[in-house]
Steps between C-alpha positions, in 0.01 A plus 500: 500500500481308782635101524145418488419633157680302304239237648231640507642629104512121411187371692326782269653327216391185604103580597457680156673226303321209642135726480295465174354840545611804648595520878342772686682760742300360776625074399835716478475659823450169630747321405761760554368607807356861613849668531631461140404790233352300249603789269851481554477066454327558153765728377739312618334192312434708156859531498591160584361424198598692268584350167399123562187328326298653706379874707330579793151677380176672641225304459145557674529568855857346532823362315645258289720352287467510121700362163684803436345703185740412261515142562138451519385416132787312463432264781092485428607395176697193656319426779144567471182394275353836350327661745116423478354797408129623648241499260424827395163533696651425838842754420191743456318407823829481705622874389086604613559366825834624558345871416225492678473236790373395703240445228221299465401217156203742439687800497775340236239413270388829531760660344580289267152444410580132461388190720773406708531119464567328842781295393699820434481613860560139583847482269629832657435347830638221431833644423475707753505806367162638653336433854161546633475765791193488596125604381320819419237561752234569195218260451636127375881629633722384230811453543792728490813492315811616560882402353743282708859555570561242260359729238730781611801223436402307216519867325788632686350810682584657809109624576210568289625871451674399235245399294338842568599606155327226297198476720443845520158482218374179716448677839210722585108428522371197384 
């Protein structure tokens, strides 16, 4: 390692600690600068750390720090109200768009052959766990839904591939 590694090692350390989501290669890249191998600076950071409170995860598009997993329900239980929960019509809405978006209100209530109450999409937007991304150019172009980044943290996934396994009997022709 060069003398400027152990910099650019702690200004790593520093841009992921003070972010509340996870830094991308590319806010990485510009910190550090073009010459540093962003691989090398998150290895070296993963082992930095180790053992502490806290680990250097995958989340979305980027990285982050989280509790460490054995510490976790022992420090919700401390710090934190219980989590509010979804109700169980927007958990079912969410894990629709996150199989099939972008998709539109009609199409949801389509499959589940339910109306689709406005304040649900409202609520998941709310907590930002879904986005518009545009309209469907069919006539009265709803809107379309896709999930957030926010989703992919709030449930601890790397990508939507993971889910592949439980959405598998959601996907395909509406």
């Amino acid at each position: 390692m060069t003398s400027s590694v152990p910099n650019s090692v702690r200004l790593a350390e520093a841009l992921l600690f003070q972010s509340s989501g996870p830094v991308s290669r590319m806010m990485l890249a510009r910190a550090l600068g073009d010459n540093v191998e962003i691989a090398q600076i998150l290895t070296e950071v993963a082992r930095r750390t180790e053992g502490p409170g806290f680990e250097l995860v995958a989340a979305g598009d980027g990285w982050m720090f989280r509790t460490a997993p054995d510490l976790a329900e022992t420090l919700r239980a401390m710090l934190e109200r219980p989590p509010e929960r979804l109700p169980r019509t927007a958990l079912e809405v969410l894990l629709l768009i996150a199989a099939r978006q972008p998709v539109t209100r009609p199409d949801i209530e389509s499959f589940r052959d339910a109306a689709l109450p406005q304040k649900t999409l409202s609520l998941l937007q709310e907590k930002g766990l879904i986005r518009s991304v545009g309209r469907k150019p069919v006539p009265g172009q709803p809107q379309l839904w896709a999930t957030t980044e926010t989703f992919l943290v709030t449930y601890g996934l790397k990508s939507l591939a993971e889910l592949d396994p439980l959405l598998e009997g959601l996907r395909g022709a509406l």
